[in-house]
C-alpha positions, 0 to 999 in steps of 0.5 A: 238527683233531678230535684233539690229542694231550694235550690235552682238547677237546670239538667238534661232529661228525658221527657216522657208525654202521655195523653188520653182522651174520652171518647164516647165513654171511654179513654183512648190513651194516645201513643206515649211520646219520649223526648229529650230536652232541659230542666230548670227550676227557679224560685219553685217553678219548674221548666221544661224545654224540649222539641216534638214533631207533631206529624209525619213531616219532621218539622219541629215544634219548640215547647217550654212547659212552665209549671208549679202547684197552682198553674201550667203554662205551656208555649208552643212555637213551629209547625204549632204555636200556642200559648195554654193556660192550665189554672185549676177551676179556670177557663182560659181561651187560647189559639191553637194555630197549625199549617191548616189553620187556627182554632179558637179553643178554651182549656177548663182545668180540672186538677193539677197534681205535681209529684216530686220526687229524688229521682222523678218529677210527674205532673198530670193535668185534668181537662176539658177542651172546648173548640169554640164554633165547631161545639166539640168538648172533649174530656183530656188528661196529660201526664208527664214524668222527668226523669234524669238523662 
């Protein structure tokens, strides 16, 4: 059993990442991504930490996803670091730093959508990110299910 009410936890698990992007009127659903990596919970907060190479190069980014019903936080420290803030009708600007530079970026949230279950945990997050000085909006959804290792 992944989830238990009430109680704090933490487990090995398997993490699955699937993002999509509105292109020119239509979703482009970018590869799914599996990753193992460790589950807590504490005082109904949920946390996620797990490893993902972002490129071609194997080097490694650390990620520890925070999450509940009202916000995501996810901390992203390697070949990319950032601090994003997923809250439900805010805007949150953030920096998104990589090997060929940072971006000055703005996260509107849409919705939030935390499904628990016995066996499976599944958020998905609904998004517009704005990259500040290049005037590019792009319409996102990020899903991830946690499932027992």
């Amino acid at each position: 059993m992944l989830f238990r009410n009430g109680e704090d936890m933490t487990e090995n698990v398997l993490i699955y990442l699937q993002s999509a992007q509105l292109v020119e009127e239509e979703w482009e659903i970018l590869p799914e991504i599996i990753v193992a990596g460790r589950y807590s919970q504490k005082d109904g907060v949920h946390r996620l930490e797990y490893d993902e190479a972002l490129d071609d190069t194997g080097e490694l980014t650390h990620n520890i996803l925070k999450f509940s019903r009202e916000y995501a936080h996810l901390h992203k420290n390697g070949q990319v670091q950032a601090e994003m803030l997923f809250v439900p009708e805010e805007e949150n600007m953030f920096v998104y730093r990589t090997p060929y530079g940072d971006l000055v970026m703005v996260a509107s949230t849409r919705d939030i959508t935390l499904e628990e279950q016995p066996d499976l945990i599944r958020l998905k997050i609904e998004y517009r990110m704005d990259v500040q000085d290049q005037g590019y909006q792009i319409l996102c959804s990020m899903e991830i299910k946690v499932h027992a290792a």
